[in-house]
N, C-alpha and C positions, 0 to 999 in steps of 0.2 A: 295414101298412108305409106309411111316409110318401110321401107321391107329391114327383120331384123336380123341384124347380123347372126352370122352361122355359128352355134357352141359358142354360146359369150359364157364368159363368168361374172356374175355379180359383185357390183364390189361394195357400195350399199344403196338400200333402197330407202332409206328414210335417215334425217340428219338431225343433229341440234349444234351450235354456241352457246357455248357459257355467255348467258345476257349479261353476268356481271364482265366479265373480261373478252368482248366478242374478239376475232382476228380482224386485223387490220382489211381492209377493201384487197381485194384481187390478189388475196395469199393463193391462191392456188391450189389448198388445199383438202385432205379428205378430211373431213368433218367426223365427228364421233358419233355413233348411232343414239337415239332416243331412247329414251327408257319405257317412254309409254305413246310410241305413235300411231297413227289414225288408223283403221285401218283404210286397207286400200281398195279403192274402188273397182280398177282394174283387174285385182286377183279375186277379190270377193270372199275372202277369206273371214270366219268365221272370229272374234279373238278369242283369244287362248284365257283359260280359265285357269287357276292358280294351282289346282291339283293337276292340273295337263303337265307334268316335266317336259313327256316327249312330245310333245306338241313346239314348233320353232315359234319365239317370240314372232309379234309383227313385224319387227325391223328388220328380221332374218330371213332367207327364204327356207321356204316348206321342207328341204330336204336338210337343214343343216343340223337342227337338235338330231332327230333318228340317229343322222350320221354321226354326231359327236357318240351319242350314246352307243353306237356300236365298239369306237375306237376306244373309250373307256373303259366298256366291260370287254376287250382286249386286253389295256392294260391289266386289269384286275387278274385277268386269267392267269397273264405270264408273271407276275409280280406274286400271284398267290398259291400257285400250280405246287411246289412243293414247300408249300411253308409247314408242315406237321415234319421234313426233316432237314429244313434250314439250316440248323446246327447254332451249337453257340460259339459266340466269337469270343476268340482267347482276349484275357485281359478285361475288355470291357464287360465282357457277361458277369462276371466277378463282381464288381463296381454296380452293376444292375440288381442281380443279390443282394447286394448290404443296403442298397437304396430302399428295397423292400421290405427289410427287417428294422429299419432306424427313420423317422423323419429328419433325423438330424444331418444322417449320410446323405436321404435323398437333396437337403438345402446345401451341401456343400457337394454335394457329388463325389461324398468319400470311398476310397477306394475298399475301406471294411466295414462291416455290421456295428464296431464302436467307435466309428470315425476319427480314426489317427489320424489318416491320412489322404489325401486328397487323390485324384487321375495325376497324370503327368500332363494335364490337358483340359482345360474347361468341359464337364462334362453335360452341357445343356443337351447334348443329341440324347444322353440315356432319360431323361425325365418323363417323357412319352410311353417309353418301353418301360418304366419303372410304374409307371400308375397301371398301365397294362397288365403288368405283371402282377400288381396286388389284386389288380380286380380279378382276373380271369386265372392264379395261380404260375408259378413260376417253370414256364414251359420256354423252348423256343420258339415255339409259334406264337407265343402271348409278347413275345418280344421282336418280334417279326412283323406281326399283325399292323401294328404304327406306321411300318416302313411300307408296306403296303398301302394303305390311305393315305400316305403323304404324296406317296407315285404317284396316285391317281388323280388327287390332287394336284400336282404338277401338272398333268396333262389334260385336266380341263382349264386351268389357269392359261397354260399356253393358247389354248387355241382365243381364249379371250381376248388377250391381250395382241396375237397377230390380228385376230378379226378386225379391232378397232381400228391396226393400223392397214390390213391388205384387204380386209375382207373373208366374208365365211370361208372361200373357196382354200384363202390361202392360211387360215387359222385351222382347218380341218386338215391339211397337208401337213401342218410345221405338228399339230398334235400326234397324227398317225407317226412322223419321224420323230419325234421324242419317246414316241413308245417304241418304235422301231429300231433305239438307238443299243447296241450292245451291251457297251457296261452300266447304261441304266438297268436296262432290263432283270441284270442279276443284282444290281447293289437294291433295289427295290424288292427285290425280293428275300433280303440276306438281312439281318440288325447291324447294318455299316455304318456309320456316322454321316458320310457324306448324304443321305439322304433328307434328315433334317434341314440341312445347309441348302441344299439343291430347291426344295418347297418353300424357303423364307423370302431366298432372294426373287424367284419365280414372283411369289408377291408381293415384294419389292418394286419390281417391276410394274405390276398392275396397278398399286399406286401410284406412280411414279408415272404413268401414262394417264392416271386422269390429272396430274397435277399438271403436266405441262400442257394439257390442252386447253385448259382455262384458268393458267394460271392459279391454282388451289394452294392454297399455304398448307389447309390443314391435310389434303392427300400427300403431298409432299414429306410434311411432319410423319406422316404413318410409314410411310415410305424405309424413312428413317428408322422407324420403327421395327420393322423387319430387317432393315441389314441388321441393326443393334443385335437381335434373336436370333440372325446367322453367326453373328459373330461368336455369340453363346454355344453354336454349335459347332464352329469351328473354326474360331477366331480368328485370326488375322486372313486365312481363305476366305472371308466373309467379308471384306474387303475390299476386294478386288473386283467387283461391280460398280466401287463410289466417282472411281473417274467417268465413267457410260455417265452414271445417271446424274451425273453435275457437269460435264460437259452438254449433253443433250438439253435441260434445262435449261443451261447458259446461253446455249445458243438456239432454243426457242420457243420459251413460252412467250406468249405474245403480250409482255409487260416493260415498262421501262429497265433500264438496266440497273438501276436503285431498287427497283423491286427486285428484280432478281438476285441481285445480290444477297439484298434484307434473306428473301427467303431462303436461300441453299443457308446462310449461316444458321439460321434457327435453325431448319433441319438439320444441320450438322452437328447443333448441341444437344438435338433429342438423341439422333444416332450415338453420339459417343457416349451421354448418357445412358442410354439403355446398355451400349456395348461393354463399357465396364463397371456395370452395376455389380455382376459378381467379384470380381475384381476386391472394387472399393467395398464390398462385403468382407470378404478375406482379409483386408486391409485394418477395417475399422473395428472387428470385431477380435477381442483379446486373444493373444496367441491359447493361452493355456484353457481355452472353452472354445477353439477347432482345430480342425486336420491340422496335419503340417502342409505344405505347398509344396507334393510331390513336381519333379525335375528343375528343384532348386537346391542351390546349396544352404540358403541361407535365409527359407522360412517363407517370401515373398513371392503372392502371387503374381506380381508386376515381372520379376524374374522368369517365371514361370512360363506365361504367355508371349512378352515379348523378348526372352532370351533364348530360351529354352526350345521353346515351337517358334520362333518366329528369325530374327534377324540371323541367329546362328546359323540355320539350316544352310543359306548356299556355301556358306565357308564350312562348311565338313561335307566334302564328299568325297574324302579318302578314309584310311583307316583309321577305325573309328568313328568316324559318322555317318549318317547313311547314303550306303551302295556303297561302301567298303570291306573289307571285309570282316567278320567278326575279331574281338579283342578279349583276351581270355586270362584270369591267372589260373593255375591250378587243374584239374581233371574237366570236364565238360560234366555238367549235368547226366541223370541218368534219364534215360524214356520209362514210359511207365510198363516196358517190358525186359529195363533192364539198363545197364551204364553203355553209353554212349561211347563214340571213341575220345581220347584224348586228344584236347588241343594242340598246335603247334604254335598256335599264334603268339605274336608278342603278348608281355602281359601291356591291363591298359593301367591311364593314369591314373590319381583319383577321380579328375573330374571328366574322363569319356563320357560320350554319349552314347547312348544303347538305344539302338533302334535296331527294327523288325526291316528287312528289305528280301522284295522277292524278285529283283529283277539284275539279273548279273552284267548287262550292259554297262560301258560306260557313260558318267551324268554328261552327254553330249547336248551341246544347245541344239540339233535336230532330233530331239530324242522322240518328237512327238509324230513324225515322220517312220519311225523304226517297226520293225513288224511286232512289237511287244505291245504298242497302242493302235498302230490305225486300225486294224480286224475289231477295235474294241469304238475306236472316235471316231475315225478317220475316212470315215466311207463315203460323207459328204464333203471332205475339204474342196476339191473344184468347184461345185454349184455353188456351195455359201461364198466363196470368196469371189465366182464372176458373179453371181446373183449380189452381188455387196457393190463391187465398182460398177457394173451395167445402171445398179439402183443410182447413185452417186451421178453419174454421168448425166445419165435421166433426168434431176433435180437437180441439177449443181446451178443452176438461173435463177432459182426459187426465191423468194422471197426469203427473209430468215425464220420467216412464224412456220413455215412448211412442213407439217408436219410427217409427210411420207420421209422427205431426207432427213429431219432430226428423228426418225425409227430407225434409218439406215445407219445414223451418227451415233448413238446410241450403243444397238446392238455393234455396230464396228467394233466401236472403241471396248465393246465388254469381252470381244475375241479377243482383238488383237492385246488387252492386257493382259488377260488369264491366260493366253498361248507362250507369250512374253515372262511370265514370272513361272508359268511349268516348264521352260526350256529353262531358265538359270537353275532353278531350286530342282535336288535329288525328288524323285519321286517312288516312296516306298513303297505305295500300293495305287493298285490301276484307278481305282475309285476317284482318285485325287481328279482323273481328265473328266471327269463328270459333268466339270465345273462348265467344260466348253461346249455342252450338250444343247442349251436353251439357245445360244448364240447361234448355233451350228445350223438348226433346224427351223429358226425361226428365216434366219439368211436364206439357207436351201429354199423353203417352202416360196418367200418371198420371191426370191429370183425365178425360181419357176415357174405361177403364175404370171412374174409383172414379162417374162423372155415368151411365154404365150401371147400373152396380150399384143406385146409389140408385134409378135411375129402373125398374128390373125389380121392386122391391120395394116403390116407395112406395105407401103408404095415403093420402095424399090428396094433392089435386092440385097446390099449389105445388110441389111437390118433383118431381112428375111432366112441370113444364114447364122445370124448369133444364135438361135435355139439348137439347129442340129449339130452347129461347131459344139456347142457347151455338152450336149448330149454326147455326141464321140468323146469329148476328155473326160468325161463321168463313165462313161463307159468304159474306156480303156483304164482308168486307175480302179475302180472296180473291180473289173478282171486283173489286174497285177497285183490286188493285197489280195486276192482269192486263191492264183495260181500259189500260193507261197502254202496251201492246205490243199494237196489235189485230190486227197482220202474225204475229207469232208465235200456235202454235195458236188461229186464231182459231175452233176449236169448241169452246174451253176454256171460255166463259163461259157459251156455251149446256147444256154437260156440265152446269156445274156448278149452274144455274139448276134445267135437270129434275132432278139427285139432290135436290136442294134439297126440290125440289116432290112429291118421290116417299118423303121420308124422312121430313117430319116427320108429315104425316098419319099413318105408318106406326108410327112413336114415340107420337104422341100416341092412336092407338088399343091400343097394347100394353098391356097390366094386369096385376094378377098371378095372372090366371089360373094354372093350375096343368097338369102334362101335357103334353102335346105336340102340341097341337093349332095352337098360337099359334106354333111353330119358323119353318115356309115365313116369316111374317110379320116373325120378327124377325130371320130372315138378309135379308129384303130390305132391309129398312129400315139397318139396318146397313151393308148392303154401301152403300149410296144414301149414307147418312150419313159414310162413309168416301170413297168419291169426290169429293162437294162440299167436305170438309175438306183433302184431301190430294193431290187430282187434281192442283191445281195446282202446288205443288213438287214434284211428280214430274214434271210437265212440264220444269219449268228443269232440275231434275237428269239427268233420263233425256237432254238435249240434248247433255250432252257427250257423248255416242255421236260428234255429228256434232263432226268438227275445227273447225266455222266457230263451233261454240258453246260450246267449252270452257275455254278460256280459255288464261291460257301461265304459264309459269314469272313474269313478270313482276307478274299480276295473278291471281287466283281471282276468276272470274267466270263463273257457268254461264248460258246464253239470252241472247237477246239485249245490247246495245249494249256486247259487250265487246269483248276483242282473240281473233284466235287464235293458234296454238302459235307459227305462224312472223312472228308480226306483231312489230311494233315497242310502242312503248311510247305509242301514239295522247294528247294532250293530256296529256303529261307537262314537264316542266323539272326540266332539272335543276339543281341550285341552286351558283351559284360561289363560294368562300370566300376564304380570300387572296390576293391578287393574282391574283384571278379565276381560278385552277384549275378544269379542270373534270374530267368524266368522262362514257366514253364507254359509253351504254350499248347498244349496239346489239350485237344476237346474229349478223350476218352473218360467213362464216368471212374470212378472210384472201382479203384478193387479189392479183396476180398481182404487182401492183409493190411490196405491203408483201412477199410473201414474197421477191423478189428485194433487197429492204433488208435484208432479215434473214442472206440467205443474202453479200450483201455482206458486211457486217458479221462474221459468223463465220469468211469467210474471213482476214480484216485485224485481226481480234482477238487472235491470239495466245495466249496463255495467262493473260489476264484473266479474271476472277472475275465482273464482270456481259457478259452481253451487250451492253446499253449502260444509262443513264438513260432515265427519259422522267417528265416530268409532268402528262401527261394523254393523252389523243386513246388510238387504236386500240393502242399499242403495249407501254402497260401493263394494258391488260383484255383484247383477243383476243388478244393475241400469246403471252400466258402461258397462258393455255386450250388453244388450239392447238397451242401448239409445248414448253409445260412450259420452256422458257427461262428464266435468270436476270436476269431483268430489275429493274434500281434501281427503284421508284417514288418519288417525291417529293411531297411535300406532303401525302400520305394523300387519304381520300375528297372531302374538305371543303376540301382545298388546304390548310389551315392547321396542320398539324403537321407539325411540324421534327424528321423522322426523321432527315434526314441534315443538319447543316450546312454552312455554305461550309465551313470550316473539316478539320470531316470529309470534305467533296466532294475537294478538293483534294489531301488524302491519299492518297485511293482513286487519284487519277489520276497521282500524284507514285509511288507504289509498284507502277505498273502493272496496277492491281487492276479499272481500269474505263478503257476507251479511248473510249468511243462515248457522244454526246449526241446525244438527239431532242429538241427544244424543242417545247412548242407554243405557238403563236402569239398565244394567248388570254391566257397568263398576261403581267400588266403588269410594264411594264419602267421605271415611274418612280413618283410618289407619295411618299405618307409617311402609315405607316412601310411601307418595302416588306416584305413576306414571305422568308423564308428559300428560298424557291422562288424568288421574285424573284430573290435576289440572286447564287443560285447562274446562273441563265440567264445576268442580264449578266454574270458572269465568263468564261460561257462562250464566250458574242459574242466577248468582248473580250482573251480567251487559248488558244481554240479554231480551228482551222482549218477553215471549212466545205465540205462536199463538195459537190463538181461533182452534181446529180441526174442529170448525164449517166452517170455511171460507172456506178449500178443502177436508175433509170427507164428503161424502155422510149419513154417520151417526156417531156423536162422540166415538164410540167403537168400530170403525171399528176394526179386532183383527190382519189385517194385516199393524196395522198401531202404533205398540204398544210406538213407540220414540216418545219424544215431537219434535217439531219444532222450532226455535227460533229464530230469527232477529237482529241481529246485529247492530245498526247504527252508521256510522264512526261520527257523531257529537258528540256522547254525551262522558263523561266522564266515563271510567269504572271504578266504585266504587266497593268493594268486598264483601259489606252491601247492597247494593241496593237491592228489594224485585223482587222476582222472572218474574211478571207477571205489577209490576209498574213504569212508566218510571222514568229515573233519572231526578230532577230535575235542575241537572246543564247542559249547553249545551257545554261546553269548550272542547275545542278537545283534543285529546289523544296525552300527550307530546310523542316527538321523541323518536324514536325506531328502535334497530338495524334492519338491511333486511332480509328476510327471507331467508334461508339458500336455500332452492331449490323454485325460480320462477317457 
């Protein structure tokens, strides 16, 4: 009898072909496990009964379910550890609120309770956090709670999808490093967008790996089917997986190349089908019965997606677009403890774009190299990419049905695009490098086991030093995006120094001897060689434990120089757009003199349709989160969409449909051309009666109360002269006026 090799790893123990599309004779390759195979007679293994979770299938070995399960309720831990003070995320929590007061907000993803207006953004990632929020109450944790089971989600996905292609050994690795990966760690635990996006394509991929192993049309279609539903969550980022998974297909499902053809284009009709189903929603459905198409100018959500979020982005990365610097007319908004300082900046155009950016670097094509992202991605970059060419090298003779090098071809090409299009494009928030997490980990994991493998078996000795050379570069770029935080674990570099030093001599004395004599040796060495690779993104990651290192709904950022739950948005601007709109991003709840405005207000409202207007400051972002209120917004995120016009304004006030104006102070009141925001303010100066702050300030300088107020009445005439604070003295009603575009 054959004596067995020392510490092998399994790579499967039971196989199947698709009978309908088998692989051609002497493909070479690893076969997809069984769904339901024999058991085996050698282990004598009892099968697993359907209530068994932790029990490992047949086709696994005995220790792989346990271990999945352990690493998942890991994830769960760190992804749920402070979700009761997550916090909410500026902007979208807003837009979450009015989902759960209206069916109608929730089907367009309007950004208020009576759906003016739309995100500045497709908002398929809130839909989840929005039924959440109906059932279980409008908390942050009920909007968190999603973000959490999509993680975990993710990360039994992963290990499924390497298993088929490396094996349990190396699908439990790449799962443990997608948990272990930094800015997942926090954006799973935070209500961030990116995490819907992160779990669709993940299953993208899963279909997309039974389609090409037996040629499947209809996994293929599904395939499609999920990037479509990334795309809804974060559109054209959603994307950026289609070249992986239509080149890998291409080049090998083991069908003629007329099939293959036929099938990537069906798939491609489903895919864009589903991708702009909202879209063509917004499209076909009459302007005057939805939103308007917040970060347009001109109503359309075709503008919106692919202008607005999409082709524009690389071309603004100075001022005014994002990672420039902010663009202001008129005073800065005030904090909700008081006015802020004055801007200097130029004022902007009408059509600036306004975006949130936290990162003061410049948009350099190495940006992803820079210490702002690796401590967050970047801790794997050498393994994935020698574990990527070593793979490549390995299979580059293969036949083309091969399916170990179309995984290698695949995930390559799904880094090297999304690394490619984050070095051109500004990136405003860390969340966005998320995107290279599955690629990252699955490579990492990959090369690690296939760099054991070789090196347990090699006959002579270059081959025997690719693992502990790969281990020193892992280890040394480790230690140099560590040494850049020497306050944080600062025994991490000495950890990782001695595994270093304990690993490779250990490696490079292993051989292929035979037996079991060499085991104690090569679980040291292993274990040693796993600590210096890994210690240290377990470090950042395991830190969101503590709230001072996890980061917040604003930003995903695990270890040091982030923000936490209950912080603000530390070195952000936010950017002004028409006549200097702004927006208030700040998470604090309501205070005592905005809720007695409000509570004003409600009472003297009558049977009006908004609670009042507001174009900026606290009253159209906390006030609708807090209180679910109908509140008008004006000018969208960016200030420069004309959801409502003067025209329509006037209406709304002439029919009694809206009595109460909040101005803010920021937006300008002269130039050329003014904004539709503009214009509606000075009417309202100038046909509005302004309230006494005595009537609902506790003190007239309250400094969270820095807008005026202003009353509307549908009787009188609005004149463009009338004095600010005097009434008119005509009482004739306001002739006939077209309807307002969004009821």
């Amino acid at each position: 009898m054959a004596a067995k090799p020392p510490f092998s790893l399994p790579i499967f123990s039971a196989s199947r072909v698709s009978p309908a599309s088998p692989a051609p004779p002497g493909a070479g390759t690893l076969p997809f496990p069984t769904r339901h195979a024999p058991l085996r007679a050698a282990g004598g293994r009892r099968p697993r009964r359907r209530h068994e979770f932790w029990r490992s299938p047949e086709d696994q070995p005995p220790w792989a379910r346990p271990a999945l399960l352990g690493v998942a309720a890991l994830a769960g831990l760190l992804y749920a550890w402070n979700i009761t003070s997550s916090g909410l995320a500026p902007y979208y929590s807003v837009a979450a609120r009015s989902m759960t007061e209206s069916w109608k907000a929730f089907l367009f993803t309007a950004y208020d309770p009576t759906a003016t207006i739309t995100l500045d953004k497709i908002g398929g990632f809130l839909w989840p956090q929005a039924l959440s929020a109906r059932v279980l109450g409008f908390h942050d944790w009920a909007l968190t709670l999603p973000q959490c089971i999509e993680g975990v989600v993710s990360v039994l996905v992963m290990y499924r999808v390497v298993r088929r292609w490396q094996g349990a050994a190396a699908g439990l690795l790449a799962a443990g490093l997608l948990t272990l990966t930094p800015v997942t760690a926090s954006m799973f635990g935070h209500a961030i967008p990116d995490a819907a996006l992160f779990m669709c394509l993940l299953l993208a991929v899963d279909r997309y790996q039974v389609a090409v192993g037996g040629a499947r049309l209809r996994s293929l279609v599904w395939a499609g089917v999920w990037v479509g539903l990334a795309f809804q969550a974060k559109m054209m980022q959603g994307w950026l997986i289609v070249p992986a998974l239509a080149i890998g297909y291409f080049v090998t499902a083991p069908v003629t190349l007329r099939t293959r053809i036929g099938h990537l284009l069906t798939s491609g009709v489903v895919l864009f089908a589903v991708s702009f189903s909202w879209v063509l929603l917004m499209t076909f459905t009459p302007k005057d019965v939805r939103p308007y198409a917040d970060g347009s100018t001109n109503n359309s959500a075709w503008s919106m997606v692919f202008e607005y979020n999409g082709f524009s982005r690389p071309a603004e990365s100075g001022p005014g677009g994002p990672g420039g610097p902010a663009t202001r007319t008129g005073p800065v908004p005030s904090t909700p403890h008081g006015p802020a300082t004055k801007s200097t900046a130029p004022p902007s155009t009408p059509h600036a774009r306004k975006m949130v950016s936290l990162g003061s670097e410049k948009n350099t094509w190495y940006k992803l190299l820079t210490s702002r992202f690796t401590p967050q991605i970047g801790w794997l970059y050498p393994l994935a990419v020698l574990g990527l060419v070593h793979g490549l090298v390995l299979r580059g003779r293969r036949p083309r049905t091969d399916r170990l090098r179309g995984g290698y071809l695949m995930w390559g090409t799904w880094l090297l695009t999304t690394a490619v299009v984050l070095s051109v494009v500004d990136i405003p928030h860390t969340a966005y490098v998320a995107g290279l997490a599955p690629a990252l980990a699955a490579l990492a994991a990959a090369g690690a086991v296939t760099l054991w493998r070789v090196h347990r078996t090699a006959g002579n000795r270059p081959a025997r030093l690719l693992l502990p050379l790969t281990l020193l570069a892992e280890a040394a770029w480790t230690s140099l995006i560590a040494s850049a935080h020497p306050d944080f674990a600062p025994w991490l570099i000495p950890l990782i120094a001695v595994a270093t030093l304990v690993a490779v001599p250990g490696l490079l004395s292993y051989g292929r001897a035979t037996g079991r004599r060499l085991r104690p040796l090569a679980v040291t060495s292993l274990t040693a060689a796993c600590l210096a690779m890994f210690a240290a993104p377990a470090a950042w990651s395991l830190s969101v434990l503590d709230q001072r290192y996890g980061g917040s709904s604003f930003e995903a950022h695990a270890g040091p120089g982030g923000q936490s739950a209950g912080g603000g948005a530390p070195g952000s601007a936010v950017y002004g757009g028409a006549g200097g709109a702004s927006y208030d991003m700040s998470q604090a709840p309501l205070t005592a003199g905005q809720k007695r405005l409000l509570d004003y207000v409600r009472r003297h409202n009558g049977d009006a349709t908004y609670t009042l207007s507001a174009d900026g400051g606290w009253a159209r972002s906390r006030a609708i989160t807090h209180t679910g209120l109908p509140i008008l917004p004006l000018g969208g995120f960016a200030g420069m969409a004309t959801s409502v016009t003067l025209a329509e304004y006037r209406h709304l006030v002439a029919s009694g449909q809206l009595r109460f104006a909040l101005l803010n102070p920021s937006v300008a009141t002269g130039g050329a051309p003014a904004s539709e925001t503009a214009k509606i303010n000075a009417w309202v100066r100038s046909a509005c009666v302004k309230i006494d702050p005595k009537a609902y300030a506790a003190s007239p300088a309250d400094p969270s109360l820095p807008e005026p107020l202003y009353r509307c009445s549908p009787h009188r005439r609005n004149h463009p002269l009338t004095p600010l604070s005097a009434p008119h003295p005509s009482l004739l009603p306001c002739p006939p006026l077209p309807p307002p575009r969004s009821p």
